[in-house]
N, C-alpha and C positions, 0 to 999 in steps of 0.2 A: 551500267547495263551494256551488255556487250551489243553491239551491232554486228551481223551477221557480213564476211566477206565471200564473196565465190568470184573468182577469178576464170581463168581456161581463156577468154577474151576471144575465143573462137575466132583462133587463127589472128585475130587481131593485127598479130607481124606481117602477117603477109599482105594482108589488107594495105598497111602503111609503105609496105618497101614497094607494091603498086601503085601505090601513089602517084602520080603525074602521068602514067604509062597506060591505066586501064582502069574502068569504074568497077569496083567489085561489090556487089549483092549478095545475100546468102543467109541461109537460119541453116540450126540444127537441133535436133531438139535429145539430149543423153538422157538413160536414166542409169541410175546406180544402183547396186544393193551394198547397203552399210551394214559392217562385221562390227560396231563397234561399242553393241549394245552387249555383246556376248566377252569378247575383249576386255572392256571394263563392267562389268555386270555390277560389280559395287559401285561407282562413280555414276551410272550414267542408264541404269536398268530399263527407263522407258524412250532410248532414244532411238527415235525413227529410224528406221530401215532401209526405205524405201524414197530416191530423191531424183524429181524430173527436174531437167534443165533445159527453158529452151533458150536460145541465143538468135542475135540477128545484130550480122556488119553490114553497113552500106559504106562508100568514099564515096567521095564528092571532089570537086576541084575545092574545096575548103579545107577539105580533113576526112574526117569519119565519125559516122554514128555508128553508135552501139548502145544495144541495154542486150540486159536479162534477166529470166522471171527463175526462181527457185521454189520449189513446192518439195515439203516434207511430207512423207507420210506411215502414220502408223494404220492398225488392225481397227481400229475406230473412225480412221478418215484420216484428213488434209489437219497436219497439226501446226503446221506454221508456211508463210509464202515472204518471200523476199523481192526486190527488185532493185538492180540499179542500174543508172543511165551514165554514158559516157560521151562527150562532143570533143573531140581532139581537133584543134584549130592547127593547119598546118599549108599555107597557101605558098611557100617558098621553098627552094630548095638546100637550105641548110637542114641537118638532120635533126632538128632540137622541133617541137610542137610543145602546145598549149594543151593540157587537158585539163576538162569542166567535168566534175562528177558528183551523182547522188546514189545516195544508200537509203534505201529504209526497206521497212519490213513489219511482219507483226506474226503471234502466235497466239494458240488456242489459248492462252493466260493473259499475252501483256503485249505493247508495240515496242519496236527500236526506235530511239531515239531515230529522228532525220541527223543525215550525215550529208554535209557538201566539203569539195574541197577542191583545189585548183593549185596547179604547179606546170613546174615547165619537165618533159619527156625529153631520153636521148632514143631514137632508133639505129639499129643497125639488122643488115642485112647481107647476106655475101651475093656473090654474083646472079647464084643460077636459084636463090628464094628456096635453097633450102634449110639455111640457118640464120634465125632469126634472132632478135633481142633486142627488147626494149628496159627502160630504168626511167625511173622520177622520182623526186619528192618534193611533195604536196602539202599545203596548208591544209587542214581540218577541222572545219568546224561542226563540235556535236550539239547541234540544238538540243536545251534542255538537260544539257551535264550538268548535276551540281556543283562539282568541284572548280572545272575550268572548262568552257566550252573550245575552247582554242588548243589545238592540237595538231599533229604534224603523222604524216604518211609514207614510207619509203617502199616504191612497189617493184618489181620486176616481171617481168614476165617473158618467156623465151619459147620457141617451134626449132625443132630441129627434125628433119626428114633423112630419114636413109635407109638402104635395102632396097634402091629403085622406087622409091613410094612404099614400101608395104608398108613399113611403120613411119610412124610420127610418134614425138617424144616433147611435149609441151606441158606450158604449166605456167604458175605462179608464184610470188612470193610476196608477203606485205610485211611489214612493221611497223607497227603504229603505235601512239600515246594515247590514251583512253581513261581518264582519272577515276579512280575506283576506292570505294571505303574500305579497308580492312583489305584486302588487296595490291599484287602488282599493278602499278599506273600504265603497263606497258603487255604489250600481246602482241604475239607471234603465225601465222598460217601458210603454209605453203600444201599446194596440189598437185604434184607430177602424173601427167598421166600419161601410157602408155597405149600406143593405139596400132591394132593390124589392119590392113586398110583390103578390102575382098576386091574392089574396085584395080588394082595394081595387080592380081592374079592374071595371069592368060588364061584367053577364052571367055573371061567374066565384062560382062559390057559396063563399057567406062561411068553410065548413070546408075549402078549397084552402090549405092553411097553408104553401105557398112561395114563398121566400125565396130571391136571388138578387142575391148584390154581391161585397163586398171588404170585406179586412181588411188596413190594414198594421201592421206590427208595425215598432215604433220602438224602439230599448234602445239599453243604454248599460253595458257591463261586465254583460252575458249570457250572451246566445249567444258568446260571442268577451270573452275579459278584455281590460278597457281598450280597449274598440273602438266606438264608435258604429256602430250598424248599420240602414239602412231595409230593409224585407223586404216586399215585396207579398205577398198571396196572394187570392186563386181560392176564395169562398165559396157555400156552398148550405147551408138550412137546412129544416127543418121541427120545425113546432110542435103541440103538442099541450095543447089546452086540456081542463081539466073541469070 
């Protein structure tokens, strides 16, 4: 059973390359609209549309929390919700941290497996925090896989800013083992998303925190076993700093 990933980590690099320098706070909450039920109308004809995300980073002199909730939805309601949590341990100044993380989720039919997994992170950052990138890989264990609960994770995720602020350019990437009957053991997901920021416009006061682009969603043995699949969507966000 696949467990669902969503990444974006909300800014998450940035969070980290402030690390030791400044405590950062903040939620945002996106919503989407998914092309991807019309795209693959054979594969995938009832799949939700419509996908809120809210997100929230804190740091701390430890590291950083973070989770985020996922809520699908179709014309009948809320068809499935996800969440997972993240604690990146990181109290020195070598670039390398610990992160701790959970998956689960469930849908109007069935639950995800619980997903934990833990591994050591690389961050980097340039000078002036507008190119960001992180890498790990992680142990993974799927509670309740039949095959093998013991699994392994290799994630990325990257922020890059440019145009004065107007755009940000971030995203994800995972690869994971996931052992599966009749099936690839192995699944693919990455989310670039593109973002105009109204905030970075003159004249526009600097607490106008929207956000206004695209996200595609790229997978591989996902949404659809054994199927590579591109999936545009239709994003808006707003952010909330403290």
């Amino acid at each position: 059973m696949h467990l669902l990933k969503k990444g974006g980590f909300f800014l998450i690099l940035t969070g980290l390359l402030q690390f030791g320098k400044v405590t950062v706070s903040g939620q945002n909450l996106q919503l989407f609209f998914d092309t991807g039920r019309w795209i693959y109308a054979n594969d995938c004809p009832d799949r939700p549309y419509i996908t809120s995300t809210v997100e929230m980073l804190h740091t701390d002199k430890y590291g950083l929390f973070f989770y985020l909730v996922d809520m699908d939805y179709t014309k009948k309601g809320i068809y499935s919700a996800y969440w997972q949590l993240i604690r990146e341990l990181q109290f020195w100044k070598f670039p390398l941290s610990i992160q701790l993380q959970y998956d689960g989720g469930l849908t109007n039919q069935y639950s995800f497996n619980h997903a934990y997994a833990i591994g050591p992170k690389y961050n980097y950052n340039n000078d002036d925090n507008t190119r960001c990138f992180s890498g790990g890989i992680l142990y993974k264990y799927i509670q309740g896989n039949p095959i093998n609960p013991h699994n392994f994770q290799v994630s990325i995720t990257w922020y890059i800013s440019f145009a004065k602020g107007l755009l940000t350019y971030n995203g994800y990437a995972d690869f994971w083992q996931e052992p599966q009957i009749n099936i690839s053991d192995y699944a693919f997901l990455t989310k670039p998303q593109l973002y105009f920021n109204f905030n970075k416009l003159k004249k526009v006061n600097d607490n106008f925190n929207l956000s206004l682009g695209t996200e595609i969603r790229i997978s591989y043995n996902f949404f659809v076993p054994d199927k590579f699949m591109v999936i545009p969507a239709l994003a808006i966000k707003w952010t909330f700093w403290e």
